[in-house]
DOPAKE-504069 format. One record per residue (C-alpha): y, z, x; residue in three letters. Coordinates in steps of 0.5 Angstrom, whole numbers. Layout:
N
+-------+-------+-------+--------+
!    yy !    zz !    xx ! residu !
+-------+-------+-------+--------+
!     Y !     Z !     X !    ALA !
...
+-------+-------+-------+--------+
***
This chain:
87
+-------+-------+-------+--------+
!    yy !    zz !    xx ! residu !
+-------+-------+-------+--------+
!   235 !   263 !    89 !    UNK !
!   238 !   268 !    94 !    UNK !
!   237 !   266 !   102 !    UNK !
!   232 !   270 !   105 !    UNK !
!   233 !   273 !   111 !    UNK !
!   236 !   267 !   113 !    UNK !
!   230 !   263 !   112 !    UNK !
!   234 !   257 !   109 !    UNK !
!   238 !   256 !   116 !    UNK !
!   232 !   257 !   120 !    UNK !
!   228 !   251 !   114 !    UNK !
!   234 !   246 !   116 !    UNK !
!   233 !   246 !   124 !    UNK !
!   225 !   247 !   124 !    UNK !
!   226 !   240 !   119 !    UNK !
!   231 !   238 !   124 !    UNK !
!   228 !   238 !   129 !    UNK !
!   222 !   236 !   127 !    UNK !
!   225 !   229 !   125 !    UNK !
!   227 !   229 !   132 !    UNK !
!   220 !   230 !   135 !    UNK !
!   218 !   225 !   129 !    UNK !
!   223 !   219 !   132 !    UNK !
!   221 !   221 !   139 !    UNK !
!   214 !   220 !   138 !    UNK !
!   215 !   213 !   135 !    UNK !
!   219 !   212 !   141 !    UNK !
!   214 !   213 !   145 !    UNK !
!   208 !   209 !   142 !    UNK !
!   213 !   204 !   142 !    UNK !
!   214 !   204 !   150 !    UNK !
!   206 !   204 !   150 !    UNK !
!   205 !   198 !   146 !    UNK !
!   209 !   195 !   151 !    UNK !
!   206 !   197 !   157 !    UNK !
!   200 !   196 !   154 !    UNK !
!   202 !   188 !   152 !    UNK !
!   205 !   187 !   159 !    UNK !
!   203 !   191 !   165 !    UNK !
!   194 !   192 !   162 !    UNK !
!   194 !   184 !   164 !    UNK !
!   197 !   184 !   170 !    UNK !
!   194 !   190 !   173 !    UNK !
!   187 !   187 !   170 !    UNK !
!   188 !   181 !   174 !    UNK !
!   190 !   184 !   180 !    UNK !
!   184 !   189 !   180 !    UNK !
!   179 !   182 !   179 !    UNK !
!   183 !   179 !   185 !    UNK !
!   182 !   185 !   189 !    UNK !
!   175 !   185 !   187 !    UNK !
!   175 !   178 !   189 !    UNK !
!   177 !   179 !   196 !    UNK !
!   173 !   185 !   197 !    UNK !
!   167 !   181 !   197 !    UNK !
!   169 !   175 !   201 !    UNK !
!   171 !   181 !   207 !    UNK !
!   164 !   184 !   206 !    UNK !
!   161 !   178 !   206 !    UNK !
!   164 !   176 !   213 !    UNK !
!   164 !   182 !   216 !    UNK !
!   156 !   182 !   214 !    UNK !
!   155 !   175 !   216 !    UNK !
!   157 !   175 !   222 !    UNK !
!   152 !   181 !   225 !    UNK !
!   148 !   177 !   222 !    UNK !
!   150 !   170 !   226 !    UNK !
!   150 !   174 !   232 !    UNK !
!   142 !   176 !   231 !    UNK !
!   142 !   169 !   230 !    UNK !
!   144 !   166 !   236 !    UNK !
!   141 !   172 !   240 !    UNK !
!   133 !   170 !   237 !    UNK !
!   134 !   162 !   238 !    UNK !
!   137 !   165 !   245 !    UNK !
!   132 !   168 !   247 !    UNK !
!   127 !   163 !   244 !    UNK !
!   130 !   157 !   246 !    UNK !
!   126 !   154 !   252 !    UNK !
!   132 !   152 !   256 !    UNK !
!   134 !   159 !   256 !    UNK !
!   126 !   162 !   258 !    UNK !
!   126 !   156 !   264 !    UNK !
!   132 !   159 !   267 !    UNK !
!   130 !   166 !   265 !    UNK !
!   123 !   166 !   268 !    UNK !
!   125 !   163 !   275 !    UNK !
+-------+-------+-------+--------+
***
């Protein structure tokens, strides 16, 4: 069969390039496996530790507020402090 317009030229270098894209994407699927293997924990770790402290600071930034209501109400409850308050 005679070529077309140089069709069987052009047949080759889509077929080529088509293997090489082909390659590439194994390529890459091979990087994200390992990404997924070794970097997903850790990040998943790190986000749970992250957590972790977000909520010990809230609970101390809550509680101290809530310490100096406290002492604020026994203060101005507090029979010692009312004594010397009405002199």
């Amino acid at each position: 069969m005679a070529p077309r317009n140089g069709w069987n030229d052009y047949q080759k270098l889509v077929l080529n390039k088509l293997d090489d894209h082909s390659n590439s994407l194994e390529d890459l699927n091979k990087e994200v496996k390992s990404i997924r293997i070794t970097d997903v924990p850790n990040l998943q770790v790190e986000i749970a530790m992250l957590k972790i402290k977000a909520g010990i600071w809230g609970a101390v930034a809550g509680a101290i507020p809530a310490a100096l209501a406290v002492v604020y109400v026994w203060l101005q409850y507090s029979p010692a402090v009312a004594a010397t308050v009405t002199k």
